[in-house]
N, C-alpha and C positions, 0 to 999 in steps of 0.2 A: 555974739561975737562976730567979727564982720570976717568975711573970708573973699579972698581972691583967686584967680582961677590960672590954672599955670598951663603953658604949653610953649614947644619950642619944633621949629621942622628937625632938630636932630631926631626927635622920634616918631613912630609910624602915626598919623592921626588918628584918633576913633574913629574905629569901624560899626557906632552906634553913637545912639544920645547921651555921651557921657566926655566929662573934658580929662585929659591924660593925668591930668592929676588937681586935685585941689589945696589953698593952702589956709592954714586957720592957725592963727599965732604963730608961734615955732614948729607948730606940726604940718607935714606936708602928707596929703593921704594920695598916694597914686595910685591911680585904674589898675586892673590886671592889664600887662604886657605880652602880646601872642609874639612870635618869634619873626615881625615883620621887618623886614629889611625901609629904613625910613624914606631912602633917596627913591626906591622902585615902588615898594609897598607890597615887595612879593615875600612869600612865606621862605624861611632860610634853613637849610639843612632840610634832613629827611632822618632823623634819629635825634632823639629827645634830648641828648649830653648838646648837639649843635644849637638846639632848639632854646635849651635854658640858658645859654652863656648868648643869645641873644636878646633874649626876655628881658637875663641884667641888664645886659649894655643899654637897653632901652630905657630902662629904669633911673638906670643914672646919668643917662642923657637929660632927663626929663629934672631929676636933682639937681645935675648941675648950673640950671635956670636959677635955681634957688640958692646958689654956692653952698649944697651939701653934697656927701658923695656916700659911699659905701658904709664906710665909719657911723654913719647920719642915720640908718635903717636901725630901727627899732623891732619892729616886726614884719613877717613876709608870710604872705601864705602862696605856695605851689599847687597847682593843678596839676594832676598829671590823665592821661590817659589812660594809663599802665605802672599798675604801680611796681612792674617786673622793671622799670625803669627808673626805680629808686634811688641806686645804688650808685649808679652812670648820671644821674644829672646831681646827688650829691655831691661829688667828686669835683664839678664844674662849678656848683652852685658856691663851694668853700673856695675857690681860689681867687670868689672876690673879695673877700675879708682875711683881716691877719689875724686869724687866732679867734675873733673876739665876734659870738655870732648874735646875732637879732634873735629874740625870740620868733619859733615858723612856727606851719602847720602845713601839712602835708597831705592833702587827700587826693583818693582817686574818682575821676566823675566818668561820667556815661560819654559826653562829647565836648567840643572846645570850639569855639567860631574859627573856620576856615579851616578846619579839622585839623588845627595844631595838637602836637603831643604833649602842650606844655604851656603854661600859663603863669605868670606869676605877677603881685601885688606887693605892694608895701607902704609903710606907712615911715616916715623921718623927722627927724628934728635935730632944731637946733639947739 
């Protein structure tokens, strides 16, 4: 199946050999998102709840190329740091969906590029 490759300057570019998201039929699979600010490319916040409410925003910057949005996320998987910071980037991470969530996964890893607290992926369709 043929697939296209998606990117948009609303979000931060890859910071490796990877495109911000790819897209293959109705499925759109996006890169993990670090908490970069797109205009500067600097790291945003200093606490993981800042950190993950810009990881979405990036996310769905990157969706909206593809006129889907939040609703559109099927699955999501989170990085965290710490996973004492579970509970603070859930909180953040639900109030971009009404009610109705993507199947996640949620683990904690050893480090994150540019030593973010917080990473996140997803996968959308239409």
């Amino acid at each position: 199946m043929a697939h296209e490759y998606v990117n948009t300057e609303h979000a931060p570019g890859a910071v490796g050999p990877y495109s911000q998201a790819v897209k293959v039929g109705s499925m759109v699979f996006v890169s993990g998102q670090l908490p970069l600010d797109p205009a500067s490319g600097e790291m945003v916040g200093a606490d993981a709840a800042t950190q993950a409410a810009q990881c979405m925003k990036n996310i769905l910057a990157i969706l909206e190329t593809e006129w889907l949005n939040a609703s559109d996320i099927i699955k999501a998987t989170i990085y965290l740091k710490n996973m004492n910071d579970f509970a603070s980037v859930n909180e953040v991470y639900a109030t971009f969906f009404n009610g109705k969530y993507p199947a996640r996964v949620c683990i904690e890893v050893a480090g994150l590029p540019k030593d973010a607290l917080v990473e996140i992926d997803a996968v959308a369709s239409s």
